[in-house]
Biopython code that builds the backbone (N, CA, C, O; Angstrom):
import numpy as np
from Bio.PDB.StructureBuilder import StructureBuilder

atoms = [
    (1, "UNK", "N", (-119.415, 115.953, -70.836)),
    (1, "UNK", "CA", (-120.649, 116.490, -70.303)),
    (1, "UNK", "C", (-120.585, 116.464, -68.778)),
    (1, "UNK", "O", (-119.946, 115.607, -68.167)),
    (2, "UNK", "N", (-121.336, 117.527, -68.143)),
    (2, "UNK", "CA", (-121.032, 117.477, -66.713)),
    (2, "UNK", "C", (-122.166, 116.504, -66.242)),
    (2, "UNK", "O", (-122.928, 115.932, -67.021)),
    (3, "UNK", "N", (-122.186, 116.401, -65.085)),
    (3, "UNK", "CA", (-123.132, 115.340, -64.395)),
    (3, "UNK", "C", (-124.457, 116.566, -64.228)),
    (3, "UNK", "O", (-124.481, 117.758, -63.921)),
    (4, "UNK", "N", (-125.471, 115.562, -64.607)),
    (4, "UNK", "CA", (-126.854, 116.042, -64.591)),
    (4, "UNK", "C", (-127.420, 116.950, -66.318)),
    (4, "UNK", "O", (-128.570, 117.370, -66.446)),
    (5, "UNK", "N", (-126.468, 117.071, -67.322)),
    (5, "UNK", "CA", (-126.492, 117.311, -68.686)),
    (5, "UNK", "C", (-127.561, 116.621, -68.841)),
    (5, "UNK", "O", (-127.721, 115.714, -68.024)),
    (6, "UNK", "N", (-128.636, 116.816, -69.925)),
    (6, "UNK", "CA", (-129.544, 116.268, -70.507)),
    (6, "UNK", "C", (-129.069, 115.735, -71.933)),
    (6, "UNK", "O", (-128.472, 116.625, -72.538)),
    (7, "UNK", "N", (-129.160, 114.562, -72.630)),
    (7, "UNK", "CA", (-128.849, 114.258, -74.100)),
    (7, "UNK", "C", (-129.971, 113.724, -74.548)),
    (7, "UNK", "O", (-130.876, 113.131, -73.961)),
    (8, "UNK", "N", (-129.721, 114.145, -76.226)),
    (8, "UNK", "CA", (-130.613, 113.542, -76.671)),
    (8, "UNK", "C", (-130.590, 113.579, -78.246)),
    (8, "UNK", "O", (-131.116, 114.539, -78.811)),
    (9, "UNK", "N", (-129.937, 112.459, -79.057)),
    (9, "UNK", "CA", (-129.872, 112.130, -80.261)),
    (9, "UNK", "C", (-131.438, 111.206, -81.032)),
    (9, "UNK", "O", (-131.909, 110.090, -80.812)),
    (10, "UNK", "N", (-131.777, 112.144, -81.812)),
    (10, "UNK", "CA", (-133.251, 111.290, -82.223)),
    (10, "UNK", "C", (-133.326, 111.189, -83.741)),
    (10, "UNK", "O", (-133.358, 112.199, -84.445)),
    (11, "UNK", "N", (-133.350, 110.148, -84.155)),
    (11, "UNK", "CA", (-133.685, 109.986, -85.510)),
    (11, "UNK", "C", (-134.895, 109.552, -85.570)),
    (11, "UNK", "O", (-135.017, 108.396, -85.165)),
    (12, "UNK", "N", (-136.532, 110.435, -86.193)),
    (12, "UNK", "CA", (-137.607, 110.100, -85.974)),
    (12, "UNK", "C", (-137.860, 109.507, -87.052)),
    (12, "UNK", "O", (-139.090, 109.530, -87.086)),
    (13, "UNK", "N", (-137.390, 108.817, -88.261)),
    (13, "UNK", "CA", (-137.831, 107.982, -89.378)),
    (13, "UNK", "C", (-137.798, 107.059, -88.599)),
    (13, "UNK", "O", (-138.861, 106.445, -88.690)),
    (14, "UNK", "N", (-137.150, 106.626, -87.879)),
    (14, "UNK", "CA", (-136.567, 104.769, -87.256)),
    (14, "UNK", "C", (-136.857, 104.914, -85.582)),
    (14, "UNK", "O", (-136.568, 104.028, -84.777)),
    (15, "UNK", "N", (-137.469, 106.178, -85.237)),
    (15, "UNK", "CA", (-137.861, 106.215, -84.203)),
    (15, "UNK", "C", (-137.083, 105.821, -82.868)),
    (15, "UNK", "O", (-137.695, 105.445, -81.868)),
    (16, "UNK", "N", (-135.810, 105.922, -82.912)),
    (16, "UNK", "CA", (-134.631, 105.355, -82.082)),
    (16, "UNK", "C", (-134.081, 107.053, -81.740)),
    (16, "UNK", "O", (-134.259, 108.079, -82.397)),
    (17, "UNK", "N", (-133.405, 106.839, -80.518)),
    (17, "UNK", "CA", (-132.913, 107.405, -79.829)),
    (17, "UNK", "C", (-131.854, 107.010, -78.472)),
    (17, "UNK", "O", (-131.902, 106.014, -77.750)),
    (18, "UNK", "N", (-130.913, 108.160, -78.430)),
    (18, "UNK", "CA", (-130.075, 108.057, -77.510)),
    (18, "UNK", "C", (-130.202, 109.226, -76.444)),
    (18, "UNK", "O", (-129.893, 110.372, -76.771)),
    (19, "UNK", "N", (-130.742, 108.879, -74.935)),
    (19, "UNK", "CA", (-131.552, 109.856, -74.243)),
    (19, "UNK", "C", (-130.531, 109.879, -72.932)),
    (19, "UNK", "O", (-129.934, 108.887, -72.513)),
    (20, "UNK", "N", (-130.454, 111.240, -72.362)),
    (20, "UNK", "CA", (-129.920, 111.074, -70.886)),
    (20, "UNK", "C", (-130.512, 111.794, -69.927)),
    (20, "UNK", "O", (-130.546, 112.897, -70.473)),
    (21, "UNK", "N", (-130.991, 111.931, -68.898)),
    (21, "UNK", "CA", (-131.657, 112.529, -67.907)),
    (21, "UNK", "C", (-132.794, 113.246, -69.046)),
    (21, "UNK", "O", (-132.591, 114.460, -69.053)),
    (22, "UNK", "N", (-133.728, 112.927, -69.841)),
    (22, "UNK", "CA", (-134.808, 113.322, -70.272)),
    (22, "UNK", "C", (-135.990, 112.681, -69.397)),
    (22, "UNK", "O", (-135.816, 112.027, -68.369)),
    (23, "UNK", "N", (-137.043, 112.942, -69.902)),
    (23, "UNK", "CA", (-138.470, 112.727, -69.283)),
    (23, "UNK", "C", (-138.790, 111.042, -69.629)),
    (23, "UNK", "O", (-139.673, 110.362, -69.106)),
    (24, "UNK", "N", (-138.268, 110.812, -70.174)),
    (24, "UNK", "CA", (-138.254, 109.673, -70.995)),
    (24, "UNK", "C", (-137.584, 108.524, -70.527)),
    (24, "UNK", "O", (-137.964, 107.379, -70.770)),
    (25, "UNK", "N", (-136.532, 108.834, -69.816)),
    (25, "UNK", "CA", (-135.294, 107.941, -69.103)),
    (25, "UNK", "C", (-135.183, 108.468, -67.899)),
    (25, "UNK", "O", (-135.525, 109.608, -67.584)),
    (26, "UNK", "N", (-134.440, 107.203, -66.827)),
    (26, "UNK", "CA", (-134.225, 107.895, -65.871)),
    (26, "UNK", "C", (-133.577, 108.756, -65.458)),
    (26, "UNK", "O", (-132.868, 109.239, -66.342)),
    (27, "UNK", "N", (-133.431, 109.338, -64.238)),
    (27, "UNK", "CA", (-132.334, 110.515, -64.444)),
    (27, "UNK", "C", (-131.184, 110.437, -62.986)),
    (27, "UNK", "O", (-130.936, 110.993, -61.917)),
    (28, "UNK", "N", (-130.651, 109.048, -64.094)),
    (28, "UNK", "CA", (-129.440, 108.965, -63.394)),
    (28, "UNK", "C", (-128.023, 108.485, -63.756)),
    (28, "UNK", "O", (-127.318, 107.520, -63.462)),
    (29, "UNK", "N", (-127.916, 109.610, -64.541)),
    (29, "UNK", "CA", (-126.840, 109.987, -65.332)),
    (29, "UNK", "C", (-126.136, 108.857, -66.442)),
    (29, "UNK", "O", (-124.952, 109.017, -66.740)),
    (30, "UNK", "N", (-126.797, 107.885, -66.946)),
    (30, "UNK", "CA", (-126.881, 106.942, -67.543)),
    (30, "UNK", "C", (-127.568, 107.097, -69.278)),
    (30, "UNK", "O", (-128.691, 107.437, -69.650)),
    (31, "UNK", "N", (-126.561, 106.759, -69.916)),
    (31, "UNK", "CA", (-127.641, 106.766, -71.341)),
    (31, "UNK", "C", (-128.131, 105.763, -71.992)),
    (31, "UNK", "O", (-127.557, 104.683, -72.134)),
    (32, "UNK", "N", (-128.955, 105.984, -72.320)),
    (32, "UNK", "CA", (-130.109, 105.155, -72.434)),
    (32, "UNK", "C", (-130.266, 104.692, -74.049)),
    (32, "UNK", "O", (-130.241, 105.691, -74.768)),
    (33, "UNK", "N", (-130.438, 103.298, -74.887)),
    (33, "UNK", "CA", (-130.958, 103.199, -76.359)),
    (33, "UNK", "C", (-132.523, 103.460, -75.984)),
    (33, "UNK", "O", (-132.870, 102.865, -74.964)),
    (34, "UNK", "N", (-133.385, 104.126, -76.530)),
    (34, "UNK", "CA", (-134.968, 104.375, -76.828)),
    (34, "UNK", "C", (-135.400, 103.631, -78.207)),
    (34, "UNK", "O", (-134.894, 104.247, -79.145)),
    (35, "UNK", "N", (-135.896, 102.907, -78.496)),
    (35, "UNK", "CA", (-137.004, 102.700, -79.553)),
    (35, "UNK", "C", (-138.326, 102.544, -79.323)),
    (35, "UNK", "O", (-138.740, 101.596, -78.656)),
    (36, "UNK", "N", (-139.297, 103.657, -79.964)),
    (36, "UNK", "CA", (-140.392, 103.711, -79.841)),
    (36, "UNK", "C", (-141.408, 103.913, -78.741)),
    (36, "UNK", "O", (-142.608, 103.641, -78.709)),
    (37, "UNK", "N", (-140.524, 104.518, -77.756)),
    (37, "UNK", "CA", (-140.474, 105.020, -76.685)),
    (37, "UNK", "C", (-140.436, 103.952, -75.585)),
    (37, "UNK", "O", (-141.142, 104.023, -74.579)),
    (38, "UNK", "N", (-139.508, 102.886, -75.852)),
    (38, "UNK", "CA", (-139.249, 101.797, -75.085)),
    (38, "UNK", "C", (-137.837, 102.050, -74.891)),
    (38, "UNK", "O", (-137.080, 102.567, -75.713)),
    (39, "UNK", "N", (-137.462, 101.508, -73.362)),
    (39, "UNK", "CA", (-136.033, 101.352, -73.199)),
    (39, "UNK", "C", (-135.895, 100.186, -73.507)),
    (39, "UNK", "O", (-136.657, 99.301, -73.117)),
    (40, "UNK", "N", (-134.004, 99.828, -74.929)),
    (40, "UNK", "CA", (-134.034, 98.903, -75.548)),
    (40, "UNK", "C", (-132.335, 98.027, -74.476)),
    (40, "UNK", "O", (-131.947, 96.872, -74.296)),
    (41, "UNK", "N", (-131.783, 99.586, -74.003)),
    (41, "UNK", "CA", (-130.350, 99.475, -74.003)),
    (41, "UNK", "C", (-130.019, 100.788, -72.809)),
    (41, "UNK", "O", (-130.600, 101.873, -72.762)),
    (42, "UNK", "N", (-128.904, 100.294, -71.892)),
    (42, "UNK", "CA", (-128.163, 101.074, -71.089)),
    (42, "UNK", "C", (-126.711, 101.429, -71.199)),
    (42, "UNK", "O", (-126.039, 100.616, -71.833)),
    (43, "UNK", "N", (-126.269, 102.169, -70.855)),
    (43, "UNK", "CA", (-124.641, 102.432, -71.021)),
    (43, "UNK", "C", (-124.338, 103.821, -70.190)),
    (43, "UNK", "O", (-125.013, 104.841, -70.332)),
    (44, "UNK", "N", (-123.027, 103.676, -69.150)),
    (44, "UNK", "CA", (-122.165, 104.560, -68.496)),
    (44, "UNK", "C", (-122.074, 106.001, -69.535)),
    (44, "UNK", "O", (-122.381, 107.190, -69.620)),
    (45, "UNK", "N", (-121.190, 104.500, -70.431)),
    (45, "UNK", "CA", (-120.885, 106.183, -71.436)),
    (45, "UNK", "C", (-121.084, 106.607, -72.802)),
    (45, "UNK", "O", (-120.899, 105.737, -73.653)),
    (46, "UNK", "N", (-121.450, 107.855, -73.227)),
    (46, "UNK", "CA", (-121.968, 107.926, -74.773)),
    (46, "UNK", "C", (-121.432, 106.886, -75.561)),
    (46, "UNK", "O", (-122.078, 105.882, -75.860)),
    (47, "UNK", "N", (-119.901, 107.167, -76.015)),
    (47, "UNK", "CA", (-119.215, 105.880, -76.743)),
    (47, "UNK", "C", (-120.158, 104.597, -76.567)),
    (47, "UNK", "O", (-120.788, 104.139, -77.520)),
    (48, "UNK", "N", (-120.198, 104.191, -75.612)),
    (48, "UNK", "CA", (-120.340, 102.713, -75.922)),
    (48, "UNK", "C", (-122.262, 102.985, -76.305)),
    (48, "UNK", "O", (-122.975, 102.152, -76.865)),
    (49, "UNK", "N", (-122.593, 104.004, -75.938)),
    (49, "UNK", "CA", (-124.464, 104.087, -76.705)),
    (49, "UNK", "C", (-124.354, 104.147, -77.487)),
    (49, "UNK", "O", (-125.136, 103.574, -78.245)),
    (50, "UNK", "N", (-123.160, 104.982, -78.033)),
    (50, "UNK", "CA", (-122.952, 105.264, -79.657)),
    (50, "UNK", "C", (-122.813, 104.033, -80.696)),
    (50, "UNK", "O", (-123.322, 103.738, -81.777)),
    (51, "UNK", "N", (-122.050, 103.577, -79.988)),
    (51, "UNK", "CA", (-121.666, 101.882, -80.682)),
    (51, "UNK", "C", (-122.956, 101.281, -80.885)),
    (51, "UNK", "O", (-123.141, 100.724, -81.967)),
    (52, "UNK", "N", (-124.081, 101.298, -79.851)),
    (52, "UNK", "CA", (-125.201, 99.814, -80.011)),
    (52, "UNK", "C", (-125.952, 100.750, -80.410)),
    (52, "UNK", "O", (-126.950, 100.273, -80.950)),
    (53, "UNK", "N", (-125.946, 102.450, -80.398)),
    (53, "UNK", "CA", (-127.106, 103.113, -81.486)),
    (53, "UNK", "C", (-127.062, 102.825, -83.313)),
    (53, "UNK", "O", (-127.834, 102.695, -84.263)),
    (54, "UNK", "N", (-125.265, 102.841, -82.924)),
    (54, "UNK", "CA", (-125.151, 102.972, -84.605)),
    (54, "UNK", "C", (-125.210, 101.551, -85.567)),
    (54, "UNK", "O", (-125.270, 101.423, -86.790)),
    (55, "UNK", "N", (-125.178, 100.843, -84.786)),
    (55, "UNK", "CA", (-125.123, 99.314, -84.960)),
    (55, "UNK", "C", (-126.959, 99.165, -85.586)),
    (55, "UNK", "O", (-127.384, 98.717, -86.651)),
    (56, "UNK", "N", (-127.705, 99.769, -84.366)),
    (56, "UNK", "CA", (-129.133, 99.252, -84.599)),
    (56, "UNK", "C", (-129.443, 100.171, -85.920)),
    (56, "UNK", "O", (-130.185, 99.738, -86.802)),
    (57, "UNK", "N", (-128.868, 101.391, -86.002)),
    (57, "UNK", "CA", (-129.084, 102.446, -87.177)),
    (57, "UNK", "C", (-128.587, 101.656, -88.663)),
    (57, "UNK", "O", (-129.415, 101.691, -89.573)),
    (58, "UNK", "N", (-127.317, 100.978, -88.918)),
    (58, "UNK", "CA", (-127.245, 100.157, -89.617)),
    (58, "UNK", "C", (-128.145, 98.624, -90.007)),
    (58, "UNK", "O", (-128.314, 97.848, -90.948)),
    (59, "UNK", "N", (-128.482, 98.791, -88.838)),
    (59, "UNK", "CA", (-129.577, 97.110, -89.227)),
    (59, "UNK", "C", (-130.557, 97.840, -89.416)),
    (59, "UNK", "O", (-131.161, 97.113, -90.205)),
    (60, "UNK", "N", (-131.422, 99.048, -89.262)),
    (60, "UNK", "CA", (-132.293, 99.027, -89.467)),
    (60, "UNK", "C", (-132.276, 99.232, -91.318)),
    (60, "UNK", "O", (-133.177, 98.650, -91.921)),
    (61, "UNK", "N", (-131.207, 100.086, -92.179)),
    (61, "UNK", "CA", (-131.502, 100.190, -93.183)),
    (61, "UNK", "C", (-131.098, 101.309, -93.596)),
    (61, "UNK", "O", (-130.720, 101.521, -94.748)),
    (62, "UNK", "N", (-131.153, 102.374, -92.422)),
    (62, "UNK", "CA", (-131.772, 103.611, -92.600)),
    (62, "UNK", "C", (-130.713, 104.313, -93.259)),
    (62, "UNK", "O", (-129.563, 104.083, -92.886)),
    (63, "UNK", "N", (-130.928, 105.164, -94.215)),
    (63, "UNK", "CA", (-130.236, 106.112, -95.058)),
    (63, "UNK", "C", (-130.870, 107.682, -94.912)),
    (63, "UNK", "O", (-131.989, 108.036, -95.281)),
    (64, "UNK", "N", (-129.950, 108.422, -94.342)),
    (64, "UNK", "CA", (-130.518, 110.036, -94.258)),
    (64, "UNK", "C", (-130.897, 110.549, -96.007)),
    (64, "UNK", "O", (-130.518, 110.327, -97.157)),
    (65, "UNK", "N", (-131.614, 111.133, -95.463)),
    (65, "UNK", "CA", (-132.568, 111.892, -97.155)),
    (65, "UNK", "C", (-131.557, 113.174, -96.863)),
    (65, "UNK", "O", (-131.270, 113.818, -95.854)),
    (66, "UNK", "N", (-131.131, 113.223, -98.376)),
    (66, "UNK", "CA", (-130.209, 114.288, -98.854)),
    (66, "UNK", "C", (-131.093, 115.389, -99.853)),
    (66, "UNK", "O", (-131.581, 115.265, -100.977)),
    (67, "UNK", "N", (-131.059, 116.230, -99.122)),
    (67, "UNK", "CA", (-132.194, 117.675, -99.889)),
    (67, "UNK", "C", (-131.350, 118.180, -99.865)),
    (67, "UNK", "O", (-130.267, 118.055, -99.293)),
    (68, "UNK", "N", (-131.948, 119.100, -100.776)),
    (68, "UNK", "CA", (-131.209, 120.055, -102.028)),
    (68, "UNK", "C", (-132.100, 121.083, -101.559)),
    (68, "UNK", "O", (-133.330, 121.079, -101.519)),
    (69, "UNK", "N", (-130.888, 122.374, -101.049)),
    (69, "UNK", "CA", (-132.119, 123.583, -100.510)),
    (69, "UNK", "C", (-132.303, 124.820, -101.638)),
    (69, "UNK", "O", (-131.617, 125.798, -101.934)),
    (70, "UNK", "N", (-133.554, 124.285, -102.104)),
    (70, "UNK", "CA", (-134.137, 124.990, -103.823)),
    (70, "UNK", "C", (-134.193, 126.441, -103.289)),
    (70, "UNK", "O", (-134.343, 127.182, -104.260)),
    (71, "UNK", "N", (-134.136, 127.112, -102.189)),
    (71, "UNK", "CA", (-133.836, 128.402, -101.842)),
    (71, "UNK", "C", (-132.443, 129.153, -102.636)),
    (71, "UNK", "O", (-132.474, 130.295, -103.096)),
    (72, "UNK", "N", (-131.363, 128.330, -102.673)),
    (72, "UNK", "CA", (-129.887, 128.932, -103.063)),
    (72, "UNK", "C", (-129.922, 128.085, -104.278)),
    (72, "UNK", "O", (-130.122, 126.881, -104.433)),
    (73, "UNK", "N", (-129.717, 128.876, -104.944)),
    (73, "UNK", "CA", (-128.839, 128.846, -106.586)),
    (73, "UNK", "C", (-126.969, 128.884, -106.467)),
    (73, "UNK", "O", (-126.100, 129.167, -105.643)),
    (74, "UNK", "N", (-127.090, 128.427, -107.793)),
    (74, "UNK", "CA", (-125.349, 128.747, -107.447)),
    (74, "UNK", "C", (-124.815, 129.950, -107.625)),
    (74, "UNK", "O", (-123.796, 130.268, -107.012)),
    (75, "UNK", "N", (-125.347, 130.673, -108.374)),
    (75, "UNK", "CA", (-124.908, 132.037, -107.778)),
    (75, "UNK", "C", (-124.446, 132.287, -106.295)),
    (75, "UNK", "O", (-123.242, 132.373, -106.053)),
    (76, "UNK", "N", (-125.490, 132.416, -105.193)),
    (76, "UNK", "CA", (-125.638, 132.371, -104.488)),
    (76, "UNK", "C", (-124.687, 131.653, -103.799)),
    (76, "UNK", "O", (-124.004, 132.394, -103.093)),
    (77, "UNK", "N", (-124.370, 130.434, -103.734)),
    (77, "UNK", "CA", (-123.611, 129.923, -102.987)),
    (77, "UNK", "C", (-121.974, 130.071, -103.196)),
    (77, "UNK", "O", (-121.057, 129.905, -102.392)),
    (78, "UNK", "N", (-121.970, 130.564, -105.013)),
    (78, "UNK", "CA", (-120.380, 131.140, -105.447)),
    (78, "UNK", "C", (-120.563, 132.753, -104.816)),
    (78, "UNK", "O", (-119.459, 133.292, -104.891)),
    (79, "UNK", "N", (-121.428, 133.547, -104.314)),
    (79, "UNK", "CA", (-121.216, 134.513, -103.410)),
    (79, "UNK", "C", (-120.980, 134.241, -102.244)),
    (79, "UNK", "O", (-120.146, 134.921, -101.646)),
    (80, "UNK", "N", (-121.390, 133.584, -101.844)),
    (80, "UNK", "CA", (-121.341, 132.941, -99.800)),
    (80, "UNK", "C", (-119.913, 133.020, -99.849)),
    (80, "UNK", "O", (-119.261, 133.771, -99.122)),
    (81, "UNK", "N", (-119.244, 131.964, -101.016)),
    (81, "UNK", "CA", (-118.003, 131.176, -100.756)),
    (81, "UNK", "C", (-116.788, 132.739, -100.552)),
    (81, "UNK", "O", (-115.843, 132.815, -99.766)),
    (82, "UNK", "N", (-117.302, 133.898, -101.640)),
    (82, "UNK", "CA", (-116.356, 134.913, -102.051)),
    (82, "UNK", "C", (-116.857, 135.753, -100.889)),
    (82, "UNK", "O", (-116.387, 136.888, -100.806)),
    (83, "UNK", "N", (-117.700, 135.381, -100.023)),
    (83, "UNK", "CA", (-117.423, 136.470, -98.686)),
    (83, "UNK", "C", (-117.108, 136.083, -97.670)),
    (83, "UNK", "O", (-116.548, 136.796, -96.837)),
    (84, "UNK", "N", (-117.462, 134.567, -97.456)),
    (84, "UNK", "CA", (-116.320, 133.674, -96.674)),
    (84, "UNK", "C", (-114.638, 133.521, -96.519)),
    (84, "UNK", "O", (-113.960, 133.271, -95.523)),
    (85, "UNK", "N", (-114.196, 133.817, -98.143)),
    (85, "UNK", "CA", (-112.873, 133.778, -98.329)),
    (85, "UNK", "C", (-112.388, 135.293, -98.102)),
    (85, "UNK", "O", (-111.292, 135.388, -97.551)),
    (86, "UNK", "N", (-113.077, 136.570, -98.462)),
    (86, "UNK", "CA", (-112.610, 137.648, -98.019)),
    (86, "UNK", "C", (-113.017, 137.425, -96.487)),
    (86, "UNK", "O", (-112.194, 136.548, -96.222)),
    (87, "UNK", "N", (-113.464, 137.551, -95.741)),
    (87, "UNK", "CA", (-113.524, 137.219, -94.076)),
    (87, "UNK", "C", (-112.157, 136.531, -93.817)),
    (87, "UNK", "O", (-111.177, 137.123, -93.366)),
    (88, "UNK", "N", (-112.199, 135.170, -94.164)),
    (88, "UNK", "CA", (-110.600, 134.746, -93.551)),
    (88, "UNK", "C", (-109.674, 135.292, -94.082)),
    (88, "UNK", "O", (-108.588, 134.809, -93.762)),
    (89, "UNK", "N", (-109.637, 136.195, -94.841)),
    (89, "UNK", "CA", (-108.106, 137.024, -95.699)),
    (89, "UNK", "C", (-107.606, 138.031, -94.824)),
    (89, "UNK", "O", (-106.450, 138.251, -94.462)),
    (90, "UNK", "N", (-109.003, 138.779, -94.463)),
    (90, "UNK", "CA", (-108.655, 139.897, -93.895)),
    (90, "UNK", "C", (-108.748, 139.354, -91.960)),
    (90, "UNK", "O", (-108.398, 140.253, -91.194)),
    (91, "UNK", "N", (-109.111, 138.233, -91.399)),
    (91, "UNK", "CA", (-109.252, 137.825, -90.212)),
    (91, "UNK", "C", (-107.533, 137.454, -90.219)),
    (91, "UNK", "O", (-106.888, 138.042, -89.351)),
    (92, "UNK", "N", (-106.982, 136.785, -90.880)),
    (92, "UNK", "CA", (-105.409, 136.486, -91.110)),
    (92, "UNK", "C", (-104.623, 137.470, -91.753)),
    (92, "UNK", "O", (-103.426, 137.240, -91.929)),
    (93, "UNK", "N", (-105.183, 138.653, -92.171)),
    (93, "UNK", "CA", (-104.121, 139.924, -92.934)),
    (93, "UNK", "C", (-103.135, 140.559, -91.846)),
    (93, "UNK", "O", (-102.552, 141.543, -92.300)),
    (94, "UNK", "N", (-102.761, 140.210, -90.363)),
    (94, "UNK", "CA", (-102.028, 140.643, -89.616)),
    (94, "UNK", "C", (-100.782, 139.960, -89.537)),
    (94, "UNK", "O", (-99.809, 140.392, -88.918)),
    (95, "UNK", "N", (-100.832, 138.555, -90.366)),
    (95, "UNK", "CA", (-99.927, 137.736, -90.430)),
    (95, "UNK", "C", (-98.447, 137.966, -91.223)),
    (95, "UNK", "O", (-97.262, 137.638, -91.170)),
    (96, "UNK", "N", (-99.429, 138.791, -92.013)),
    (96, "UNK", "CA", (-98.964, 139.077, -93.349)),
    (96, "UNK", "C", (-98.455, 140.877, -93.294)),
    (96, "UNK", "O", (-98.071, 141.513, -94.275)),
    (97, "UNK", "N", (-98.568, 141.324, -92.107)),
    (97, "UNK", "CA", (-97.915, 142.489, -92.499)),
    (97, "UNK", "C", (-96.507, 142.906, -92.502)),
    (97, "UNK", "O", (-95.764, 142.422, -91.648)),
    (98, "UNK", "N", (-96.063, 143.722, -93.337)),
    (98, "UNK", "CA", (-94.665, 144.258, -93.461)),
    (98, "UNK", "C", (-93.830, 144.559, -92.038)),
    (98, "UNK", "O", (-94.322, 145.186, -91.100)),
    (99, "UNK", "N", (-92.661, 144.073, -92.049)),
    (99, "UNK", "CA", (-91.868, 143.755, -90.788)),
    (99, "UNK", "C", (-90.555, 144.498, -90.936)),
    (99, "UNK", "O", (-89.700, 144.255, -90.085)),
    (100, "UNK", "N", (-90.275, 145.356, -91.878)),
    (100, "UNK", "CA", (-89.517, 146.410, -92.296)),
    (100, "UNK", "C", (-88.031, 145.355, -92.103)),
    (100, "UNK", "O", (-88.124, 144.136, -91.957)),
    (101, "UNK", "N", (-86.998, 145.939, -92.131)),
    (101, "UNK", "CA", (-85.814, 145.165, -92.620)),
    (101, "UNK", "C", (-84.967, 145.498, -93.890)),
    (101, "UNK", "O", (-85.465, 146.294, -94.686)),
    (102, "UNK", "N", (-83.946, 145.058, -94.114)),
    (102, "UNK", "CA", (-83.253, 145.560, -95.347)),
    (102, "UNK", "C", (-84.208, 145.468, -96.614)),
    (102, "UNK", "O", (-84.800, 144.615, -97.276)),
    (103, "UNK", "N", (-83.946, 147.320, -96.551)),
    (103, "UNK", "CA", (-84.824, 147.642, -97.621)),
    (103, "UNK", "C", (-86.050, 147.914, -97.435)),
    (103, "UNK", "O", (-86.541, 148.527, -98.383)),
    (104, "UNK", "N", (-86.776, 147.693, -96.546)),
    (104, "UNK", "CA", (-87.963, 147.811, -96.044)),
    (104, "UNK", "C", (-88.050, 149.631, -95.120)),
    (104, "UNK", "O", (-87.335, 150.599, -95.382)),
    (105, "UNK", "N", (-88.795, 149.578, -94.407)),
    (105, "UNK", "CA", (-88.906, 150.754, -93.238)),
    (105, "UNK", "C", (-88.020, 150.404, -92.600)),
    (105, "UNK", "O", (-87.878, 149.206, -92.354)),
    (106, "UNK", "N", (-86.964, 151.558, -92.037)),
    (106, "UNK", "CA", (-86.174, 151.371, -90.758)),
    (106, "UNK", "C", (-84.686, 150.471, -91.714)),
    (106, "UNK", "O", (-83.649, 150.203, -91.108)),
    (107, "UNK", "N", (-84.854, 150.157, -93.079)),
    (107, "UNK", "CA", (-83.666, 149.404, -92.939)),
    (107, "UNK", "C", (-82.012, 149.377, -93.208)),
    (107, "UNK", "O", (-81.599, 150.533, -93.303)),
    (108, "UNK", "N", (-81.297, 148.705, -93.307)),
    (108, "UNK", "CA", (-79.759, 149.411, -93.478)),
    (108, "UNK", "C", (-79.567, 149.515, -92.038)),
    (108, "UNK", "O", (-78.529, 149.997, -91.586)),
]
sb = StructureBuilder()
sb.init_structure("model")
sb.init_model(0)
sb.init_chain("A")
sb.init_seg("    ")
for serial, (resi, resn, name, xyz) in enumerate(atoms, 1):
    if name == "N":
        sb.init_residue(resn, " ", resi, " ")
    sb.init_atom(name, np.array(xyz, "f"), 0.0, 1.0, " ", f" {name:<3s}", serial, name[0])
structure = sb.get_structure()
C-alpha cells in the first residue's frame, strides 16, 4: 500500500476492526486494532495487525455464517461452470493451434 492508503477490515458481529488513516484512527500511516470504536492496538505493519486481529478473532469465538444463496439452483450453477469452462477453452485455443510440419501444411 502506498503511504496515505486508507484500510479497513471490519467484522461487525464482534465489532473489531483493522483501520488505517480512517476517521476513526489517526492518520499517520499506522494500523490500528478498533473494538467498539475504541483503540485496542497499534502496528507499523498490516502483518503484525493481522496477527493480534486474528488472535482476538479467535478468542472471541467468532465463526463466519455460511449462506446458501437460495437465488441459484444447481442448474444454474452447472451452467455458470459450462460457460466458464468454454471461456478458458477458447481464451487458451491459440495454444493449441496447428503448427504445420510433416504431414501437416507446408510439410515434406
Amino acid at each position: 500500500m502506498a503511504i496515505g492508503d486508507n484500510y479497513k477490515h471490519y467484522i461487525p458481529d464482534i465489532k473489531l476492526s483493522i483501520e488505517r488513516n480512517t476517521r476513526d484512527v489517526p492518520n499517520d500511516d499506522c494500523y490500528y486494532i478498533v473494538r467498539d470504536g475504541k483503540i485496542i492496538d497499534k502496528s507499523r505493519t498490516l502483518k503484525k495487525a493481522k496477527e493480534v486481529f486474528d488472535k482476538m478473532v479467535k478468542e472471541s469465538g467468532f465463526k463466519p455464517k455460511v449462506e446458501r444463496d437460495g437465488s441459484k439452483d444447481l442448474k444454474d450453477y452447472a451452467l455458470d461452470q459450462y460457460f466458464l469452462a468454454k471461456e478458458v477453452y477458447w481464451a487458451e485455443s491459440y495454444k493449441h493451434r496447428g503448427r504445420g510440419g510433416k504431414g501437416g501444411r507446408g510439410g515434406i
